[in-house]
C-alpha positions as CSV (number, residue, x, y, z in Angstrom):
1,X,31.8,45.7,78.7
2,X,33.5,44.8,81.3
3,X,36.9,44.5,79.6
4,X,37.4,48.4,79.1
5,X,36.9,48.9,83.2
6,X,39.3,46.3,83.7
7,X,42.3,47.0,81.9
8,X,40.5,49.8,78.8
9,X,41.2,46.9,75.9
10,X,39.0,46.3,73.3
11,X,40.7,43.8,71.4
12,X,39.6,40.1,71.2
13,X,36.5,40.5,73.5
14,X,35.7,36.9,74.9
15,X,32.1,37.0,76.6
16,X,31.7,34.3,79.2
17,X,28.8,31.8,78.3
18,X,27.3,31.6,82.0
19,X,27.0,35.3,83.1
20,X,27.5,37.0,79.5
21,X,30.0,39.5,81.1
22,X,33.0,40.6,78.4
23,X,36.9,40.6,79.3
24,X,39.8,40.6,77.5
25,X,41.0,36.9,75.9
26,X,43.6,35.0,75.9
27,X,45.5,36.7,73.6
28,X,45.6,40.2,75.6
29,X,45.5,40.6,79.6
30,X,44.0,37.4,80.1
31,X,41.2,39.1,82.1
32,X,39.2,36.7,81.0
33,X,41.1,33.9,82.6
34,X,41.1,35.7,85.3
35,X,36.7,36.0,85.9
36,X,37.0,32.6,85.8
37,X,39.4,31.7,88.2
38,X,37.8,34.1,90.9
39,X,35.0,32.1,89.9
40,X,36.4,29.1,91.7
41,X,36.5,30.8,95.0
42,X,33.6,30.2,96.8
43,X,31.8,33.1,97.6
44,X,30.4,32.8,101.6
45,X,27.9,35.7,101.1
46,X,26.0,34.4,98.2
47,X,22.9,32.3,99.0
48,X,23.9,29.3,96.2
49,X,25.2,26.4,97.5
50,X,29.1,25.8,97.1
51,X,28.5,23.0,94.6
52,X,26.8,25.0,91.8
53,X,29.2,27.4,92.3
54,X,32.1,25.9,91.8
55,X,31.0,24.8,88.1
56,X,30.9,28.5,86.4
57,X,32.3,30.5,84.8
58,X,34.6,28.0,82.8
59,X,33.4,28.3,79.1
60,X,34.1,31.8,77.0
61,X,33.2,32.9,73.2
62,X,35.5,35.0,71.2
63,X,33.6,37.2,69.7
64,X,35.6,38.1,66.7
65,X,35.9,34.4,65.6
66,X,33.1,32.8,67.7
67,X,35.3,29.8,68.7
68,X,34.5,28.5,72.5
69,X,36.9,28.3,74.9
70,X,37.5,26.0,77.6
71,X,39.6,27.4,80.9
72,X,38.8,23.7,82.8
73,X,40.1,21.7,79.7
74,X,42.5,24.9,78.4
75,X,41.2,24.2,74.9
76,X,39.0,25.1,72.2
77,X,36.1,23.0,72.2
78,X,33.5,22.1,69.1
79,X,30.6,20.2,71.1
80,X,27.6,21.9,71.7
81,X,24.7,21.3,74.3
82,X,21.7,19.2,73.7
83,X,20.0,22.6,73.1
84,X,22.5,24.1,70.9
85,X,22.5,26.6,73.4
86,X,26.3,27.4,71.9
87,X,25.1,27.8,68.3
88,X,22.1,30.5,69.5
89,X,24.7,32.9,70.9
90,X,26.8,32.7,67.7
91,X,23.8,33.4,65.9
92,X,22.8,36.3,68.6
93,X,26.2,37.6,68.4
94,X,26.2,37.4,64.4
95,X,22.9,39.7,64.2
96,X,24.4,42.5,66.5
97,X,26.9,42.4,63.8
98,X,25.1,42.3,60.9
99,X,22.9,45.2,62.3
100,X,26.1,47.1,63.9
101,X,27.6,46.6,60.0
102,X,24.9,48.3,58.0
103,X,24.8,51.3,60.3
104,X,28.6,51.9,60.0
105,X,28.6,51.5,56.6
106,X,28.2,55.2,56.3
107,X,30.6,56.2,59.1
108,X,33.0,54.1,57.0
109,X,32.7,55.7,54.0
110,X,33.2,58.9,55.7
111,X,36.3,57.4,57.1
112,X,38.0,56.3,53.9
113,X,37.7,59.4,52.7
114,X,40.2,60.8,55.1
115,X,43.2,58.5,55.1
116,X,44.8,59.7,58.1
117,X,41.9,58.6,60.1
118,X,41.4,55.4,58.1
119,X,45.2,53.8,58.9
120,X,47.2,53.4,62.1
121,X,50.0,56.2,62.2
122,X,53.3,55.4,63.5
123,X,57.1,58.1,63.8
124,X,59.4,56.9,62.0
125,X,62.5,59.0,61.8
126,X,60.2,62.1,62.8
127,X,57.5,62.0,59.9
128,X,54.1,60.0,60.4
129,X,53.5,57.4,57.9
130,X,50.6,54.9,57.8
131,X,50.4,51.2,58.4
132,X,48.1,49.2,57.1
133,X,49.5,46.1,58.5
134,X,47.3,43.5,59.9
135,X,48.6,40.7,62.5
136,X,48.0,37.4,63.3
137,X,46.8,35.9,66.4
138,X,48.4,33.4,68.4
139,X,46.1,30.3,69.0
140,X,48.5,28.7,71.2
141,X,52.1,28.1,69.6
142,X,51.0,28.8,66.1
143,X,53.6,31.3,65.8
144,X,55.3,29.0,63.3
145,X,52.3,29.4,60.9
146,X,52.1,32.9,61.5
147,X,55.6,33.6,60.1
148,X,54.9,31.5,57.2
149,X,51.8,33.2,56.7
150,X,53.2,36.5,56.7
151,X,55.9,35.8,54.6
152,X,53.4,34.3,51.7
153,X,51.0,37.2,52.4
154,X,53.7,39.7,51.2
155,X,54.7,37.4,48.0
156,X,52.8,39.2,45.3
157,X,52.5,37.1,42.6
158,X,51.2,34.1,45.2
159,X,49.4,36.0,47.0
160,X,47.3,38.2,44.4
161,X,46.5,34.3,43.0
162,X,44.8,32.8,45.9
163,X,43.1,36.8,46.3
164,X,41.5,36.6,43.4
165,X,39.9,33.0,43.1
166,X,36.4,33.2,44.0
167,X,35.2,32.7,47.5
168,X,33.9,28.5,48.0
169,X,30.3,29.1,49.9
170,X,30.9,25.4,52.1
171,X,27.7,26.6,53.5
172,X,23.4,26.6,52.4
173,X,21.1,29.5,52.0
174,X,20.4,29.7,55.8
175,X,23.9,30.9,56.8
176,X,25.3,31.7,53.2
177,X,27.6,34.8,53.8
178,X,28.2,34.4,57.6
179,X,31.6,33.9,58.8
180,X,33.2,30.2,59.5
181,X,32.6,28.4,62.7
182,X,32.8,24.5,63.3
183,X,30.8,22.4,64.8
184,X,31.4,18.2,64.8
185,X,28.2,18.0,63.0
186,X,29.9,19.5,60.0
187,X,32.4,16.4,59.4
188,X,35.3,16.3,57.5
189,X,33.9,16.9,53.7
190,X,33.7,20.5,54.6
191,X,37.1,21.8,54.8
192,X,39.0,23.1,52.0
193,X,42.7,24.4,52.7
194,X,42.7,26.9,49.4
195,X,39.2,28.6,50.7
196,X,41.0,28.9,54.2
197,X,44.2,30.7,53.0
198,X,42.4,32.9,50.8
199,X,40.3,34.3,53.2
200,X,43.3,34.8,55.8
201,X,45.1,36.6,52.9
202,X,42.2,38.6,51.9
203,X,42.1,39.2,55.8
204,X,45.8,40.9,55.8
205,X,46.6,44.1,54.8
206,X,43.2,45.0,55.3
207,X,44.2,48.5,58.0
208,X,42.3,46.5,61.0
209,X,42.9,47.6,63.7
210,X,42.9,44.1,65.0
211,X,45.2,41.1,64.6
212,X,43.1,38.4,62.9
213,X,42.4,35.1,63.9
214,X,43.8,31.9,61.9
215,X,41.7,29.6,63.4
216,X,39.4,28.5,60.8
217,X,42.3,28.3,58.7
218,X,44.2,26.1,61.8
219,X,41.5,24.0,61.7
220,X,41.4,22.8,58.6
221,X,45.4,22.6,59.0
222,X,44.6,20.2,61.8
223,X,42.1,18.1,59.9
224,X,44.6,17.5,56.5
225,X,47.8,17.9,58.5
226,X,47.7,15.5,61.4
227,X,51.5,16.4,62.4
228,X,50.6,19.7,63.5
229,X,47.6,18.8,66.0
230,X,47.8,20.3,69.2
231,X,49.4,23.3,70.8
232,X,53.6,22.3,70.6
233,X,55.7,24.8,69.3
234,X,56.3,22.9,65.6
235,X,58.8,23.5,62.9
236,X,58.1,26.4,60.5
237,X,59.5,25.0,57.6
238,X,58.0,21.8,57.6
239,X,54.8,23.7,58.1
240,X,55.6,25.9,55.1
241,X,56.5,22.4,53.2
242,X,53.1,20.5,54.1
243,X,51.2,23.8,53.5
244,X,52.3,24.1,49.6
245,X,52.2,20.9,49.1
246,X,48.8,20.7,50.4
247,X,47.5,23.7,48.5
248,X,49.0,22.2,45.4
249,X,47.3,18.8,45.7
250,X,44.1,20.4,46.1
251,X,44.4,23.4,43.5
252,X,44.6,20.4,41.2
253,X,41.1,19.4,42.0
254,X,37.5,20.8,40.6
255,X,36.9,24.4,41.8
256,X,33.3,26.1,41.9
257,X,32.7,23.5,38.4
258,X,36.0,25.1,36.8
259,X,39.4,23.4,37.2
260,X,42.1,25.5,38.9
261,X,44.3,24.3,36.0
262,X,42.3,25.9,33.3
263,X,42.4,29.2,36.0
264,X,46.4,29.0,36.1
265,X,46.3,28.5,31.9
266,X,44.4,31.8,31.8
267,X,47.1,33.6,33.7
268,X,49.9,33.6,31.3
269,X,52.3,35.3,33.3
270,X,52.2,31.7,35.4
271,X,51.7,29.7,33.1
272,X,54.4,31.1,30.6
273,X,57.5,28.5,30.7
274,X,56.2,26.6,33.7
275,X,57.5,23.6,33.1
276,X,58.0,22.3,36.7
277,X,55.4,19.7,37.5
278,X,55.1,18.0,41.3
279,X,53.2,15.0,41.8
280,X,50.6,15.6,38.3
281,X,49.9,18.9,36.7
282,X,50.9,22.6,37.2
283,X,49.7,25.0,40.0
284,X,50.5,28.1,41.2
285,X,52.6,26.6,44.0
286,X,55.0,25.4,41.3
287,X,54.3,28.1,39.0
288,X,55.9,30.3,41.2
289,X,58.1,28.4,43.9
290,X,59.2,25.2,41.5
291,X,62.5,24.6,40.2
292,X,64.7,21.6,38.8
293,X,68.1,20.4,40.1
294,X,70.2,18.4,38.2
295,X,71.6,15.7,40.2
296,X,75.0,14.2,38.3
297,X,76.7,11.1,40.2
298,X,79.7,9.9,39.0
299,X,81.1,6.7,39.9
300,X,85.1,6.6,41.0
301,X,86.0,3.0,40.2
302,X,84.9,3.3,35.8
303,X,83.8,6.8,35.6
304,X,80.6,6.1,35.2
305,X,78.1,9.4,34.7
306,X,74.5,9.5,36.2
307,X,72.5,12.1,36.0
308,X,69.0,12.5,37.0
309,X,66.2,15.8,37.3
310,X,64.4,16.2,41.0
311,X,61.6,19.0,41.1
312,X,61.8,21.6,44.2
313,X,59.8,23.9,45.8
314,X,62.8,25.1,48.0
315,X,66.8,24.7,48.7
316,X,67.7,23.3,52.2
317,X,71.4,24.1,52.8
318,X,74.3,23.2,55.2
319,X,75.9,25.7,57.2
320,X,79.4,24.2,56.8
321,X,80.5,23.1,59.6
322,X,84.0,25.3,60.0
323,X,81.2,28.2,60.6
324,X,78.9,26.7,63.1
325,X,80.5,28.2,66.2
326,X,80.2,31.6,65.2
327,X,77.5,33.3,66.8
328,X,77.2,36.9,65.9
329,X,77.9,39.3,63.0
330,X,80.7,41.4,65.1
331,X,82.6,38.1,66.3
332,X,86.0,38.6,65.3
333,X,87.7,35.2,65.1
334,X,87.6,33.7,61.5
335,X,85.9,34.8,58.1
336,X,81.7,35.5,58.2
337,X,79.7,33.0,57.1
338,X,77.9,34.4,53.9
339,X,75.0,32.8,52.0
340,X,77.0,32.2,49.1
341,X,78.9,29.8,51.4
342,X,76.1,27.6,51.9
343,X,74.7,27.7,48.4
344,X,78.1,26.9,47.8
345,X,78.3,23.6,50.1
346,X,75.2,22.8,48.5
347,X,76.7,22.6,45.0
348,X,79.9,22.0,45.0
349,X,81.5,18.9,44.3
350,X,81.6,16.1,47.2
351,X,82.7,12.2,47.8
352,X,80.0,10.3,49.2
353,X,80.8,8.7,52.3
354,X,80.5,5.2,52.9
355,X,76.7,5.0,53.6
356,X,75.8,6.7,50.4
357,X,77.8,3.8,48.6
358,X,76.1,4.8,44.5
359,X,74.9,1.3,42.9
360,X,76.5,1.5,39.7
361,X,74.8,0.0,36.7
362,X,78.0,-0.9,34.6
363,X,80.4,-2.4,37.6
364,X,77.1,-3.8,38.7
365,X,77.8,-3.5,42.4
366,X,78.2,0.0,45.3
367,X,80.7,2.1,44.6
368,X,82.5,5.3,46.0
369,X,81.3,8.1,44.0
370,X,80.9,11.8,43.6
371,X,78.1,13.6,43.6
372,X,77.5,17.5,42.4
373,X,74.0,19.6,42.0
374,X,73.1,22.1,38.8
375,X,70.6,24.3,39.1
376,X,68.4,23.2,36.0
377,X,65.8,25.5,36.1
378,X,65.7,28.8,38.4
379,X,62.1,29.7,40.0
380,X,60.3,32.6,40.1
381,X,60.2,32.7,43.5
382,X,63.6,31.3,45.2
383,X,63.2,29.8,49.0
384,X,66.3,28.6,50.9
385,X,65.9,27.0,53.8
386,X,69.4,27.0,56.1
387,X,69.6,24.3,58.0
388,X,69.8,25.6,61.9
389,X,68.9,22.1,63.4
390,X,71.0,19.1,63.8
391,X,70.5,15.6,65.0
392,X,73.3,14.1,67.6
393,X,73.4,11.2,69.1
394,X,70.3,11.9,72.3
395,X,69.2,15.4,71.0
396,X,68.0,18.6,68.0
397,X,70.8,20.9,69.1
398,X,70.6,24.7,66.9
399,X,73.1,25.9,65.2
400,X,73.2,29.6,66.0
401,X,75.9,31.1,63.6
402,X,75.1,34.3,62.2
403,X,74.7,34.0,58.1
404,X,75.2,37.0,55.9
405,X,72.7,37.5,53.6
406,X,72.2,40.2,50.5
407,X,68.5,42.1,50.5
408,X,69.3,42.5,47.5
409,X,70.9,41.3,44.1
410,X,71.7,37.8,44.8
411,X,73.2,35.9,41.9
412,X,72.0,32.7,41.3
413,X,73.9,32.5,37.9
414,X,77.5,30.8,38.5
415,X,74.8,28.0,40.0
416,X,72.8,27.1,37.0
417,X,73.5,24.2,34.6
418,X,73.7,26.3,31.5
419,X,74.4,30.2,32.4
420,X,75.1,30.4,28.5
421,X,71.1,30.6,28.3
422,X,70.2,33.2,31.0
423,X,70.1,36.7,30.1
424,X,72.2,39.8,31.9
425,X,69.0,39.8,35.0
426,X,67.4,37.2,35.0
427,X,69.2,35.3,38.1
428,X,69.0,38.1,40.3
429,X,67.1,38.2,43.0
430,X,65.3,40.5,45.6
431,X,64.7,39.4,49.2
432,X,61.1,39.5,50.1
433,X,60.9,37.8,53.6
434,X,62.6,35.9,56.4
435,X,61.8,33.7,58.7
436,X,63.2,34.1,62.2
437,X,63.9,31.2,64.9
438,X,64.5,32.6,68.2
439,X,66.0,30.2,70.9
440,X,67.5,27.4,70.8
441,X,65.3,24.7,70.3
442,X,63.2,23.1,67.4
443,X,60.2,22.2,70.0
444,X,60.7,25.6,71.5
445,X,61.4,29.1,71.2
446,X,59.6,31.8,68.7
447,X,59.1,32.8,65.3
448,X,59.1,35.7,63.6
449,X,59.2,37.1,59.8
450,X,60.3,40.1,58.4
451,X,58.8,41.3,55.2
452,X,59.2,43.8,52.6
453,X,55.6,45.2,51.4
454,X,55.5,48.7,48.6
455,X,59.1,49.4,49.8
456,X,59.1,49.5,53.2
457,X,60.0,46.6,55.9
458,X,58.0,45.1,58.4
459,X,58.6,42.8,61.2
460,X,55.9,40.3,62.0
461,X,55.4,39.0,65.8
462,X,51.7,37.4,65.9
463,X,49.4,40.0,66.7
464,X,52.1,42.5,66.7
465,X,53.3,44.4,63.5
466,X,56.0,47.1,63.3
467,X,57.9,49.1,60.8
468,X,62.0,48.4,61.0
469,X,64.5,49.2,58.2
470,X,66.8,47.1,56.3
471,X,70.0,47.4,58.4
472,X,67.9,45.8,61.3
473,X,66.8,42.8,58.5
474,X,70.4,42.1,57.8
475,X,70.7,41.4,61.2
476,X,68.5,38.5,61.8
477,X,69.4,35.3,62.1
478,X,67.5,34.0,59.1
479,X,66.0,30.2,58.9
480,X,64.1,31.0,55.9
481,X,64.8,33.3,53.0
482,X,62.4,34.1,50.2
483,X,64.0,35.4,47.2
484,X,61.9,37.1,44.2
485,X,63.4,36.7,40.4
486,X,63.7,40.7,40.0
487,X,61.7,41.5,36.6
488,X,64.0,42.9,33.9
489,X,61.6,45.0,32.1
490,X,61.9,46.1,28.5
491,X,62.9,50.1,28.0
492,X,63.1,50.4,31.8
493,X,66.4,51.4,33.3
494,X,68.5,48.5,35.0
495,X,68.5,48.2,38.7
């Protein structure tokens, strides 16, 4: 191919679609991109006429995910021709793999029997160990999804669930077992969100030596989620929010003739004390990320007590505001702002102000009150989202400040509404992953996610996975935290 003479990559081939020659995507050197705008200039020395050659050259094929790509447009497209001329190379190309596949399959096996060969190797502190991390692709912006992606990917529990479901054929006999692609013939009754996100979890932590592609996956998101349409850099944690509340609508639906319900009952270890239910029955989404608040409003005028239960599927907390100009871990001027501080903020007891005026029932009219959370119920999986952007009066501005954060031991217990109840571990939690905001925008900048995975830490930047270490964690400037309960196990020693 052409690709490996032009700059020796072999990752995310796109084949152009008018003269079949192979460079590197979009995602890589953009060689691609580059055939097709020498393509413009008219070549003098060629016999065709200036006209016909101007048109070339603009449409490519990935040939990992089979998704065409417009340069004229700069966009994915679905349409076909009136000849489907589209759909016969996506077939062509599906045959050389289905042929290239069974003659591997042997190499393969040869492979996996030598691990050394079988991972990628990287030093770290002078030993080789292996990675098996797979990334994720950047379609243009996504690299809010991708952090939320990687962080789910490495939340066991979750994402052994989804894993293990069996695989939803969408498609008949004819292509049964090929890989997604969409067409607009297809429609919308098609897409299902929970067969998309299995198959990009079952995708990670595979060894590729490829990042994979999220677009069928993105596609779907685009269909159910028309927010995050288009290419703008979006927010990561109303992504995450949309996604799990998604996948929690539709787990509650028929699945392959068995309801996911009846799956989740089966799994005791979910189902066990789930008692956390968001708009209709149990999933796994709340098996694993719901909790209960208790919100108590008293009023100031007769004393007057309210209380009421809201589920949650995460905790978005203030940085107070006497810590917002501190921007970095070494600055020396004041105290450092600390997690518990803002879990903190978020409990403690505070006046509403004049807007939040509480209708009390027994004076019968607004009153100044106070208002104070409880932690009802703890979940198995703890997300806190810090709040990093603020409206003002014309614009989002970020609040930068630097929030320390333990990896590992955080005490939830001195939060809950009845401690009494909780045994010597069971509100302590482990940090699993963290989302990462870099710049200084909400509609700009970049995302990335650390994650812990069989011990060790990885940092997650699209296509690009490396090992770090947990002094470099503690650094980041964390938007989202993903706590997991840590498992007190009977006869084992205490962490």
């Amino acid at each position: 191919p052409q690709s490996f003479t032009v700059c020796r990559s072999n990752k995310s081939p796109w084949v152009c679609l008018t003269c079949s020659s192979v460079h590197c995507g979009r995602y890589v050197n953009g060689h691609a991109k580059k055939h097709y705008e020498d393509a413009q200039i008219p070549m003098t020395n060629h016999k065709k006429t200036e006209k016909q050659e101007k048109v070339q050259h603009t449409v490519c094929m990935d040939c990992s995910s089979y998704s065409t790509y417009c340069y004229r447009c700069d966009d994915f497209v679905v349409n076909d021709t009136k000849l489907g001329l589209v759909q016969k190379v996506r077939e062509h190309l599906q045959n050389l793999e289905n042929s290239a596949f069974t003659s591997d399959r042997h190499r393969k096996r040869k492979l996996l029997e030598n691990s050394s060969l079988n991972s990628k190797l990287l030093k770290v502190n002078g030993s080789t160990t292996a990675l098996c991390a797979t990334g994720l692709r950047n379609l243009g912006n996504t690299c809010f999804m991708n952090a939320i992606l990687q962080s789910l990917s490495n939340i066991q529990q979750f994402c052994c669930y989804f894993k293990e479901l069996p695989a939803v054929e969408l498609r008949n006999g004819k292509t049964a077992g090929r890989r997604t692609y969409h067409t607009r013939s297809q429609g919308d009754n098609n897409v299902s969100l929970v067969e998309e996100f299995r198959k990009t979890l079952c995708a990670l932590w595979q060894g590729s030596q490829t990042a994979f592609s999220p677009e069928s996956l993105f596609y779907v998101v685009w269909k159910i989620m028309p927010n995050f349409r288009g290419y703008q850099q979006q927010d990561a944690h109303e992504f995450m929010r949309y996604l799990l509340d998604h996948l929690h609508l539709e787990l509650q639906g028929g699945f392959n003739g068995v309801s996911r319900s009846v799956i989740l009952q089966e799994n005791s270890n979910l189902a066990a004390s789930n008692k956390c239910c968001i708009n209709g029955a149990s999933t796994v989404v709340t098996a694993i990320f719901g909790g209960i608040l208790q919100n108590e409003v008293n009023c100031l005028i007769c004393g007057t007590e309210s209380r009421k239960f809201d589920p949650f599927l995460d905790l978005s907390l203030d940085i107070p505001s006497q810590f917002r100009n501190k921007r970095s871990k070494n600055q020396e001027s004041g105290p450092m702002c600390t997690l518990r501080d803002c879990l903190r903020s978020f409990t403690d007891l505070e006046e509403l102000d004049e807007t939040e005026l509480y209708m009390c029932h027994k004076c019968k009219k607004k009153q100044k009150s106070t208002k104070k959370f409880w932690i009802q119920k703890l979940p198995k999986v703890l997300c806190l989202h810090l709040k990093r952007f603020h409206w003002t009066a014309y614009l989002r501005n970020k609040v930068d400040t630097y929030v320390e954060f333990p990896l590992r031991g955080l005490d939830m217990k001195c939060y809950l509404l009845e401690p009494e109840n909780s045994g010597p571990e069971s509100c302590l939690y482990d940090l699993v992953a963290v989302v990462v905001h870099h710049g200084s925008g909400v509609g700009s900048g970049h995302y990335t996610a650390y994650a812990a995975h069989e011990g060790r830490w990885f940092h997650f930047n699209d296509s690009t996975v490396t090992l770090t270490d947990e002094e470099t964690v503690g650094k980041a400037k964390a938007y989202i935290l993903f706590y997991v309960e840590r498992q007190a196990r009977p006869g084992a020693d205490k962490l």
